[in-house]
DRENGUVO-537832 format. One record per atom (N, C-alpha, C): x, y, z; residue in one letter. Coordinates in steps of 0.02 Angstrom, whole numbers, plus 32768, in hexadecimal, padded with zeros to 4 digits. Layout:
# DRENGUVO-537832
XYZA;...
***
This chain:
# DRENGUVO-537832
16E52BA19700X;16E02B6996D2X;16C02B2E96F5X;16AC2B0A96D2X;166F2ADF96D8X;16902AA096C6X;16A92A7496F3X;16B72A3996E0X;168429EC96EBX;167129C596ACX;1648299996BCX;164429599693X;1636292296A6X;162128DC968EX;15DB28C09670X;15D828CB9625X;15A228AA9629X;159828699607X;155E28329635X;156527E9961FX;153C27E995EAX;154127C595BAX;151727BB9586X;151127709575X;14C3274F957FX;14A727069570X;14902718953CX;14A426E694FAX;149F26EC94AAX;145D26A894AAX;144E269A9467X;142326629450X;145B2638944DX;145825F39434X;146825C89423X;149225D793ECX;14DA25DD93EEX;14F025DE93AAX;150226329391X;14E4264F93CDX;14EF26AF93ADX;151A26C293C0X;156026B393EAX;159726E79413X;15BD270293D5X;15DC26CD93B3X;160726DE9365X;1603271A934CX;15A127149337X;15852740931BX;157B27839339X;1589277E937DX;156527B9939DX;15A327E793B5X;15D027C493BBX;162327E093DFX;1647281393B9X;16392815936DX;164128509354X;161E28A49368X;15E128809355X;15BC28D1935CX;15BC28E693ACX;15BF28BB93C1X;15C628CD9426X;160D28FB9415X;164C28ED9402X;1676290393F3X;167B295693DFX;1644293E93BAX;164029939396X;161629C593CAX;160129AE93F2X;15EB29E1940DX;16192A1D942AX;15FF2A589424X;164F2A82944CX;16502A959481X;16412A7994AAX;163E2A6F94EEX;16682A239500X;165629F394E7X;167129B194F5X;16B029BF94E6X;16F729A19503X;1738299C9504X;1751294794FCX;1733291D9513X;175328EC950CX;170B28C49500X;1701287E94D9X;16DA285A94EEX;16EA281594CBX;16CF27DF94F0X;16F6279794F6X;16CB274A94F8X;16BF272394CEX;169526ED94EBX;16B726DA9530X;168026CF952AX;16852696959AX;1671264A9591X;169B262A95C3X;166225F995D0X;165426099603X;160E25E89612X;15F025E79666X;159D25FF9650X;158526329677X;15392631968AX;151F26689647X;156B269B963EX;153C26D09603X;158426B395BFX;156826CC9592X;15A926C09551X;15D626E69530X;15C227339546X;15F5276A9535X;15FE278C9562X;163127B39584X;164027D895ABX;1649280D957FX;163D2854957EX;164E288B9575X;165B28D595B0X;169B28EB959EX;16B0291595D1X;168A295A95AFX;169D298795CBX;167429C595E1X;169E2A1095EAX;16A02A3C95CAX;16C62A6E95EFX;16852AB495DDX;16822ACA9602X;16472AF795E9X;16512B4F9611X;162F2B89960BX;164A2BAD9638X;160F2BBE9671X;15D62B879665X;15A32B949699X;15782B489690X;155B2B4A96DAX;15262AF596E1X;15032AF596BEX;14DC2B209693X;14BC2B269661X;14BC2B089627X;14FE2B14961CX;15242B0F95DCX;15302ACB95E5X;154D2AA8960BX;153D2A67960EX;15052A3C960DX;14CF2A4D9629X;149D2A2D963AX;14662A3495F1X;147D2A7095C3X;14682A81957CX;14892A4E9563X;14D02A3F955BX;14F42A059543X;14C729D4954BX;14C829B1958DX;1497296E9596X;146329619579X;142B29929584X;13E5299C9577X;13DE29819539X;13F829C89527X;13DB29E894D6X;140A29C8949EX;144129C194AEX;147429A49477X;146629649475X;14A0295494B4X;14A028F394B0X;146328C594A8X;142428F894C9X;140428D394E0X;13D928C6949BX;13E82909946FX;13B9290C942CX;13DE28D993F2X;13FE28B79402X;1410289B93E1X;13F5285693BCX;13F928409394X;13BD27F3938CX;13F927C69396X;13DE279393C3X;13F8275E93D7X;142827669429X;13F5279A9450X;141B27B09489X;13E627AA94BDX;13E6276894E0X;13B5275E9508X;13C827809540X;13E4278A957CX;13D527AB95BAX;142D27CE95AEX;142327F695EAX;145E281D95EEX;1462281D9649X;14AC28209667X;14A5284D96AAX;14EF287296B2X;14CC28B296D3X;150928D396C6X;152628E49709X;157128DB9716X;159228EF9750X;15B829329737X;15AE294D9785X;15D5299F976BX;1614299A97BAX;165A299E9781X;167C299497C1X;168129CE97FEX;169429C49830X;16A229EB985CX;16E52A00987BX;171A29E49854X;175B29F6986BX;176E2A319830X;17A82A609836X;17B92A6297FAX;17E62A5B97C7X;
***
């Protein structure tokens, strides 16, 4: 299993909007506005790096109103 963090920087005004469907992804397990440098945190459970890094890419990243992403993959377990 594949445990991981990914940051998500929204537009102006999009976390509200965006914190649901991040949610739905089925891979994502938890996800949370932030304050600080990105605006949503979303956790990660996946059964390969792939599968996460498909999360990031292709999901979060396809999203409208989802300017950059970075993703940490933990290393403990």
């Amino acid at each position: 299993m594949v445990h991981a963090f990914i940051m998500v920087k929204t537009g102006a005004g999009e976390s509200e909007q965006l914190l649901g469907p991040i949610r739905d992804f089925e891979t994502v397990t938890e996800a949370h506005i932030v304050a600080g440098a990105y605006d949503i945190i979303a956790e990660v459970d996946a059964d390969a790096v792939y599968e996460v890094l498909k999360t990031a890419s292709s999901h979060v990243q396809g999203l409208q109103g989802v300017a950059d992403t970075k993703t940490y993959i933990s290393l403990d377990d």
